[in-house]
C-alpha positions as CSV (number, residue, x, y, z in Angstrom):
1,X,24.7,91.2,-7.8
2,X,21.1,92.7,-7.5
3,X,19.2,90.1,-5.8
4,X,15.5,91.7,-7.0
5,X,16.3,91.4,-10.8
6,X,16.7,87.6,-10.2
7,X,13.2,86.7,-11.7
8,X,10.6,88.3,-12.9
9,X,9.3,91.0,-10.1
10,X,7.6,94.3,-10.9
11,X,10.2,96.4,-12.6
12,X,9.1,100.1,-11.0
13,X,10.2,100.8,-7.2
14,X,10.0,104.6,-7.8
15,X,6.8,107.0,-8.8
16,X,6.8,110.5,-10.1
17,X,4.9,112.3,-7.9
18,X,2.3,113.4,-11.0
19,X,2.2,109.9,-11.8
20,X,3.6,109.8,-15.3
21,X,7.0,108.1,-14.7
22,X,7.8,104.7,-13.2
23,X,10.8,103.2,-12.9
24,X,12.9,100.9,-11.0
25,X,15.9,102.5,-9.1
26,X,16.2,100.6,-5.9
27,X,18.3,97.4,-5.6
28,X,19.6,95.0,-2.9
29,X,22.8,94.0,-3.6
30,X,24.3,90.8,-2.4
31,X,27.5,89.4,-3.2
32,X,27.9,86.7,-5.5
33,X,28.7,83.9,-3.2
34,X,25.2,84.2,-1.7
35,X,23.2,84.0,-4.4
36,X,22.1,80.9,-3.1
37,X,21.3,81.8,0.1
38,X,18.2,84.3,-1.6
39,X,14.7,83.6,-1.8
40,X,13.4,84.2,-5.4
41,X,9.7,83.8,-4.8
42,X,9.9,85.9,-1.6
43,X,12.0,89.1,-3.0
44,X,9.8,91.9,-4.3
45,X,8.7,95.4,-3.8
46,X,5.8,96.1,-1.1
47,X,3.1,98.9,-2.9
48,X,1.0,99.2,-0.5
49,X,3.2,99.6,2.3
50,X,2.5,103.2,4.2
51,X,5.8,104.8,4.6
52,X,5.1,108.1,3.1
53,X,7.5,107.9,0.2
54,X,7.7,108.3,-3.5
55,X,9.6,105.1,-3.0
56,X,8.0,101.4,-2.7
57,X,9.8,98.9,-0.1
58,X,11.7,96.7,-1.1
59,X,12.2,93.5,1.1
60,X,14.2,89.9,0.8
61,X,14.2,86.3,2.3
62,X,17.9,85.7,3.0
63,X,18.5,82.3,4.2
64,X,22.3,81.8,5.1
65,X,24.2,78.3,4.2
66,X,27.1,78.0,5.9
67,X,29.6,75.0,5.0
68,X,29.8,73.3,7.8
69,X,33.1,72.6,9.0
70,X,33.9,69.1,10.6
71,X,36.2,69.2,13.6
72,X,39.6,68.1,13.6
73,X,39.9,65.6,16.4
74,X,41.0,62.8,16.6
75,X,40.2,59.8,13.9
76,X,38.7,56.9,16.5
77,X,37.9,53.1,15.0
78,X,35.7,51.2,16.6
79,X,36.7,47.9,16.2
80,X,34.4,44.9,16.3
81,X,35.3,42.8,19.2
82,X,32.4,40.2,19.2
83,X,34.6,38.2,16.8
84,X,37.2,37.7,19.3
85,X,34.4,34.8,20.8
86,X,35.0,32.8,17.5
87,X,38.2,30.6,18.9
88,X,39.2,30.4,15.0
89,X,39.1,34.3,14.7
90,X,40.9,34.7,17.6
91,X,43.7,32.3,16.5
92,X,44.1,34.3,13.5
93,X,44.8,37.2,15.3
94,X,47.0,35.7,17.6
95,X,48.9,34.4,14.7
96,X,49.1,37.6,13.1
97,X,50.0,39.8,16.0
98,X,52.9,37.7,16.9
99,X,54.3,38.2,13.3
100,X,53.8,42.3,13.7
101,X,55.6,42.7,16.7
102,X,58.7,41.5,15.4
103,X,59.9,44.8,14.1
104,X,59.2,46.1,18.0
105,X,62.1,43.8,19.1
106,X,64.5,45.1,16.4
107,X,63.4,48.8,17.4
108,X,64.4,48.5,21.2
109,X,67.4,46.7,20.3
110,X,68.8,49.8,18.5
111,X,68.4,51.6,21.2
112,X,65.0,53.4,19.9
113,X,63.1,56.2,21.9
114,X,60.2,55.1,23.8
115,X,57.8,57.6,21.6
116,X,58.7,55.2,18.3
117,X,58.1,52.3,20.1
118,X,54.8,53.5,21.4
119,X,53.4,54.2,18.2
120,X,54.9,51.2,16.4
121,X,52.9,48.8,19.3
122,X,49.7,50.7,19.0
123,X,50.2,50.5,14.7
124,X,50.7,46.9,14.7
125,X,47.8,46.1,17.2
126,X,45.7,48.4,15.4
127,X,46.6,47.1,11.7
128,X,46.1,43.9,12.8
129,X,42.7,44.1,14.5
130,X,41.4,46.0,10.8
131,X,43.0,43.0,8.8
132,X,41.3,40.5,10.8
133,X,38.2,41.3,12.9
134,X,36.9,44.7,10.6
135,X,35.5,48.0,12.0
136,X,31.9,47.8,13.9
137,X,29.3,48.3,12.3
138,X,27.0,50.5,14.0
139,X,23.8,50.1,15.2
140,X,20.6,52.4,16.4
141,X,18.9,49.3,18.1
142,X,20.3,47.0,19.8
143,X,17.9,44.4,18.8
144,X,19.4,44.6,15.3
145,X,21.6,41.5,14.1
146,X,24.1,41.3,11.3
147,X,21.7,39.0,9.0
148,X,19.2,42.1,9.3
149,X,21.8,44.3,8.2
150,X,23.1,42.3,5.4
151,X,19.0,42.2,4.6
152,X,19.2,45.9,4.3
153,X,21.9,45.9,2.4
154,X,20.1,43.6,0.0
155,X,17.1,45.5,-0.3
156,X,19.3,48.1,-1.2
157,X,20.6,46.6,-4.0
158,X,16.9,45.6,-5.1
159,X,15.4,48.3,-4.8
160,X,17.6,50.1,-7.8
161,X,15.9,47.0,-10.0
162,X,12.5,48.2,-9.2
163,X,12.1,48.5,-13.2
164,X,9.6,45.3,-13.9
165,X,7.4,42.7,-11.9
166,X,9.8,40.6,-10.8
167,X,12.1,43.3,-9.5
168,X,9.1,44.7,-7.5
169,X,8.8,41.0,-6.4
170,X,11.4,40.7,-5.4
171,X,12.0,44.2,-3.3
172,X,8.4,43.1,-1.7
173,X,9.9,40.0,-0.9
174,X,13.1,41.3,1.2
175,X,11.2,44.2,2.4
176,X,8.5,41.5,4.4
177,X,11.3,39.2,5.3
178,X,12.8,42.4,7.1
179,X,9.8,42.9,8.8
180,X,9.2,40.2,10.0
181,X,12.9,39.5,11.1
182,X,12.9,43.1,13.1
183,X,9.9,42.2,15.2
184,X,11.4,38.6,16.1
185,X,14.8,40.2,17.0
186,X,12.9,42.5,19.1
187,X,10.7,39.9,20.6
188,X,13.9,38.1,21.1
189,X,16.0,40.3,22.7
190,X,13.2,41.6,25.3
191,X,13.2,38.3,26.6
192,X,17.0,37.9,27.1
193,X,16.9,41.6,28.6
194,X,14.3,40.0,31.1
195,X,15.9,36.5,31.7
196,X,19.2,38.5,32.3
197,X,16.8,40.7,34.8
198,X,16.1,37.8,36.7
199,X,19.5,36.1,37.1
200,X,20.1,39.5,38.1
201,X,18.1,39.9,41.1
202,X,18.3,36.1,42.0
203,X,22.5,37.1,41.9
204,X,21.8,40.4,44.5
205,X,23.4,42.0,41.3
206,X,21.5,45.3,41.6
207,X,23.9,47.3,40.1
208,X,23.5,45.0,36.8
209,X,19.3,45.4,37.5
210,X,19.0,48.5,37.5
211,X,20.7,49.0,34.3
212,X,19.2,46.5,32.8
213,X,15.9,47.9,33.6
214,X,17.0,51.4,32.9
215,X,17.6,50.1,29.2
216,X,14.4,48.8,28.9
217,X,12.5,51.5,29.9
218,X,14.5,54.8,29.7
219,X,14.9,57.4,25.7
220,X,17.8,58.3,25.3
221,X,18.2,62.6,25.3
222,X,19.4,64.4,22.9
223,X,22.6,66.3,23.4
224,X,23.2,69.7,22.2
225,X,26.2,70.7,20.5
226,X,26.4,74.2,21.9
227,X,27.9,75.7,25.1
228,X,27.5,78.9,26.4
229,X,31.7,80.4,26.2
230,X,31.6,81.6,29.7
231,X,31.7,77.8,31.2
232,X,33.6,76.3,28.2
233,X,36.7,78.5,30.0
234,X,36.0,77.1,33.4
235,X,36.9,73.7,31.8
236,X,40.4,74.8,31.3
237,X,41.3,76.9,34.3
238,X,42.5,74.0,35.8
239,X,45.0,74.9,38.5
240,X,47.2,71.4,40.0
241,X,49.4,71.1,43.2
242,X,53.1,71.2,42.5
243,X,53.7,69.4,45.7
244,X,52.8,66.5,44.1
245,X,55.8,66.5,41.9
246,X,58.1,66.0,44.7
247,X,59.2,62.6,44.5
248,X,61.0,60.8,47.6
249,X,64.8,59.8,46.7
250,X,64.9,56.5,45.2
251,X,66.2,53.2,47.0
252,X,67.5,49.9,46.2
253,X,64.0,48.5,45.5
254,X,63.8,50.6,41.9
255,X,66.8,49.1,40.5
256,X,64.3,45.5,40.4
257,X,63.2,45.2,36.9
258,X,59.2,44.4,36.3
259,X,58.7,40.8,35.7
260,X,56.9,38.6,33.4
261,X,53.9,37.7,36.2
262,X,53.7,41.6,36.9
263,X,52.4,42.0,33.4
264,X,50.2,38.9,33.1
265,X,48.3,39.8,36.2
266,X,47.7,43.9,34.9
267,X,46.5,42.8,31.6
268,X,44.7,40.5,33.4
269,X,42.7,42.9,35.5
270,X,42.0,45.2,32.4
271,X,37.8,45.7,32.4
272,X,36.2,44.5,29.4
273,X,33.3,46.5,27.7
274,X,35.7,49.7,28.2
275,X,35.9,52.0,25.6
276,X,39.6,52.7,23.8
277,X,42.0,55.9,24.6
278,X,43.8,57.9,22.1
279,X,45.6,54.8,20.6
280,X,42.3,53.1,19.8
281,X,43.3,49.8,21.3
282,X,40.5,48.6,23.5
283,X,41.3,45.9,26.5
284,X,40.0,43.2,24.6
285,X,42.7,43.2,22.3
286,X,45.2,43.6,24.6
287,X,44.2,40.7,26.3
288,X,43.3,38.6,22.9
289,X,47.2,39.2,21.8
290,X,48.6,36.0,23.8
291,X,52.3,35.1,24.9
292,X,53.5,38.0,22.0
293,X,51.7,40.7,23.4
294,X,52.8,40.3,27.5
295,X,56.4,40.0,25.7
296,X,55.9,43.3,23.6
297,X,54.3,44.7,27.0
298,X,57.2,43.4,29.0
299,X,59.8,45.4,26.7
300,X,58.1,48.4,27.0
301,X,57.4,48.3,30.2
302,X,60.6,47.6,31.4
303,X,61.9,50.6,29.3
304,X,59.3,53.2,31.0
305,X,60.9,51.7,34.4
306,X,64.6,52.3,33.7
307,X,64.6,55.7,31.7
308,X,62.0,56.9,34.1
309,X,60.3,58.6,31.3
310,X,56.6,58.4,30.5
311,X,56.2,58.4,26.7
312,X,54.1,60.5,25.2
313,X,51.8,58.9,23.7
314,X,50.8,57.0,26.5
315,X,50.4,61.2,28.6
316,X,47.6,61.5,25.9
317,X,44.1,61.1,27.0
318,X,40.5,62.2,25.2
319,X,38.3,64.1,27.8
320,X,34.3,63.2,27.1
321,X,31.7,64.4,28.4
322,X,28.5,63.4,29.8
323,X,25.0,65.2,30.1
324,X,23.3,64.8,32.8
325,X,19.8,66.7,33.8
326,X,19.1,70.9,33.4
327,X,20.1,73.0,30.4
328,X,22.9,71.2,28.5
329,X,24.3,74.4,27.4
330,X,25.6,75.5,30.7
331,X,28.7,73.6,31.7
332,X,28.1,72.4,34.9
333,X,24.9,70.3,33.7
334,X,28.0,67.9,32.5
335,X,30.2,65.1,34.2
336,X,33.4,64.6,32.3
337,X,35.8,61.0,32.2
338,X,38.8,61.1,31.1
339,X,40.1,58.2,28.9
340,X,43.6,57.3,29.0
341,X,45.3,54.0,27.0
342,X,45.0,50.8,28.2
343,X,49.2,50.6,27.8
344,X,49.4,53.1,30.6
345,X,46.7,51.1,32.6
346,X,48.8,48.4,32.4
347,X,51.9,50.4,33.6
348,X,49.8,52.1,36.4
349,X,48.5,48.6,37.3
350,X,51.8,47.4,37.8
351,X,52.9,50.7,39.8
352,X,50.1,50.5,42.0
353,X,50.3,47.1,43.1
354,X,54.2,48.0,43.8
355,X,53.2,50.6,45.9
356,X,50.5,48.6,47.9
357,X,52.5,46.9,50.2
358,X,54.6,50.5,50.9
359,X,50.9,52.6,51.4
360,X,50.1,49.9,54.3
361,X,53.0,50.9,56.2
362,X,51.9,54.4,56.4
363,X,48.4,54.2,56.9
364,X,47.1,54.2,60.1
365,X,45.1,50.9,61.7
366,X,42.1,52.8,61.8
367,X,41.6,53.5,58.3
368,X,38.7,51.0,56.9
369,X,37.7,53.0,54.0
370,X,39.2,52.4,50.2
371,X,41.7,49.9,51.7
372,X,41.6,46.0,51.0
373,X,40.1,43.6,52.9
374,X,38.1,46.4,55.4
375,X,35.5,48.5,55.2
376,X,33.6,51.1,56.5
377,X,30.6,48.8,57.5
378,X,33.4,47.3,60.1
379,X,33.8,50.9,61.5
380,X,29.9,51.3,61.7
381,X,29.7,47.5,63.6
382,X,32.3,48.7,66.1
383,X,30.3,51.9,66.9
384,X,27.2,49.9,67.5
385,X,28.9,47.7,70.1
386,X,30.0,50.8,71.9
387,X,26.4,52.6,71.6
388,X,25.0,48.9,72.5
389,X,27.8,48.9,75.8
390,X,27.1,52.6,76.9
391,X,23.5,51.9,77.0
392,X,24.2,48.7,78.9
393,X,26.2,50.6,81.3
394,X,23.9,53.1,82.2
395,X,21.2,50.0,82.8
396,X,23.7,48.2,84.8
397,X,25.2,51.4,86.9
398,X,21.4,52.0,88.4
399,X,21.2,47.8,89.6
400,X,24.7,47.2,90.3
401,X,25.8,45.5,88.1
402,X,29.2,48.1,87.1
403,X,31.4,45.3,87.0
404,X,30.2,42.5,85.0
405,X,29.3,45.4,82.3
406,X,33.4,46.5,82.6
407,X,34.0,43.2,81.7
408,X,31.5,43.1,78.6
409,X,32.7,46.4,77.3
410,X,36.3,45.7,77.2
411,X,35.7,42.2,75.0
412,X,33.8,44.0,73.1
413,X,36.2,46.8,72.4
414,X,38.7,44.7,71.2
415,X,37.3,44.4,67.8
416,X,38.2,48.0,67.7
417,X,41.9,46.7,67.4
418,X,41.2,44.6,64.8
419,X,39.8,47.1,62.3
């Protein structure tokens, strides 16, 4: 198509050089699928440019609209969890789940494969938490309640009746009530930020402080959606150990299936407030699902224990990342997590506290750090003592005292044993 003939331009780009004939014989030609993408207004022919030609410029405004294309990852629901507090909601979705897990016990008595049986645990939880507590509704401050939203939503409505008084009225009406609503809520909510602030700091909670505090006065950044390709690559050269795939021969201890209390105390220690894997199952309705769901649990788990296999499903995990300061397109301005499902965290739970009681044995007695019950502020008191018994030494070796300090030191040293 010839883009300068759209609308109405000067119809001569080319002069005789006597001046008699005029005519138009230059064109830009764009393809028919960008018609859009041309500026009418701005597409014309230049006279008075100096380019020593018979010729006049020609010149467009090209503006490109690309479809944009949505990613295909995968589909997350975001369920909303704060009606798990209402003990009648909750019941109704104990009731239901016990119901949905019934085709999980006539799938692993056929003999299914663990993959099925995966995917028909996470589709009954995940069913049954749409049916029964809903998707959450999103929301860009926090201050914002549900009866303001359903406000909105009615102003919404009124605001297509704007046609007459009353509808006006009315629209006024919701539109002040909102208003004033928002800048209670607000008012509100700064005041439970600040009483939670206090119990905070009265607690020695100042982990939970400073967050609070960083909420209250901190903006949010704005993330950029583009990465430079060069550090996009670094993210998957990822290079493991193969040692770690060498597993010691098994022993009479792995032929113990996993009991009952094994999965009531992993599901017990799943964190709240954590935010879902693959499977879109967050810990809260994990631990909301009752008797039924340790028992659905217990199956599965017993399964991964005795094939040995880890399904897949449960191998799946969603990788996010997180800006942190500097130019967010370089790569290495980001922290990543990785989030994996909180089935396997109840597997790995159980596998870990297994394995507890079989790490002590190999660690050495001097190892504080990352162990239970010690710490390195143990290690850090025992090298005091001795800093605290050399000096003493050295006072005591000038008066004559070398005795009495052996003594001291050697009590002393015993806490070293200890640790």
């Amino acid at each position: 198509m010839l883009a300068n003939t759209f609308g109405p331009h000067k119809a001569s780009t080319w002069h005789s050089p006597n001046g008699k004939y005029h005519n138009q014989i230059d064109y830009i030609m764009v393809r028919k699928r960008f018609r859009s993408s041309v500026n009418i207004a701005k597409t014309r022919s230049f006279p008075g440019a100096d380019i020593g030609s018979d010729h006049e410029l020609v010149m467009m405004t090209f503006k490109l609209h690309l479809k944009r294309v949505k990613k295909l990852g995968h589909a997350r629901i975001k369920f909303d969890l704060e009606k798990l507090k209402d003990p009648e909601v909750a019941e109704a979705f104990h009731a239901m789940i016990g119901g949905k897990f019934a085709a999980l016990t006539i799938l692993d008595a056929d003999g299914t494969d663990m993959d099925t049986l995966i995917n028909t645990f996470n589709t009954a939880v995940t069913n049954t938490a749409s049916e029964s507590l809903g998707k959450h509704r999103p929301v860009k401050k926090p201050w914002v309640t549900a009866d303001l939203l359903d406000l909105c939503d009615k102003r919404r409505e009124l605001k297509k009746k704007k046609k007459d008084a009353e509808g006006v009225r009315q629209y006024r009406a919701a539109n002040q009530e909102i208003k004033k609503g928002m800048k209670k809520a607000k008012m509100n909510w700064i005041e439970e930020q600040c009483q939670d602030i206090e119990d905070s700091m009265k607690k020695n909670n100042s982990k939970k402080t400073e967050q609070l505090m960083k909420d209250l006065t901190s903006t949010k950044q704005g993330r950029t959606t583009i990465i430079q390709d060069k550090v996009v690559r670094v993210l998957l050269r990822a290079v493991g150990d193969p040692e770690v795939l060498n597993v010691p021969p098994a022993t009479d201890n792995d032929n113990y299936p996993i009991l009952r209390e094994e999965v009531e105390a992993a599901v017990k220690s799943l964190k709240k407030g954590k935010s879902a894997g693959a499977d879109n199952v967050p810990a809260e309705l994990v631990q909301a699902g009752g008797e039924d769901m340790i028992s659905a649990l217990l199956t599965i788990c017993n399964k991964i224990w005795q094939t040995g296999e880890w399904p897949t499903p449960c191998s799946q995990s969603l990788i996010i990342t997180l800006p942190k300061k500097g130019n967010l397109q370089r790569c290495q301005n980001y922290r990543t997590i990785s989030l994996i499902n909180h089935l396997s965290n109840v597997m790995l739970n159980i596998l870990l506290n297994r394995l507890k009681p079989q790490a002590e044995k190999i660690i050495a007695e001097e190892q504080a750090a990352f162990r239970p019950g010690r710490s390195t502020t143990e290690q850090i008191c025992n090298l005091r003592i001795l800093q605290e018994g050399v000096r003493q030494g050295m006072a005591c070796s000038t008066t004559g005292h070398h005795e009495a300090f052996q003594r001291d030191i050697c009590d002393k040293s015993a806490l070293t044993s200890v640790v």
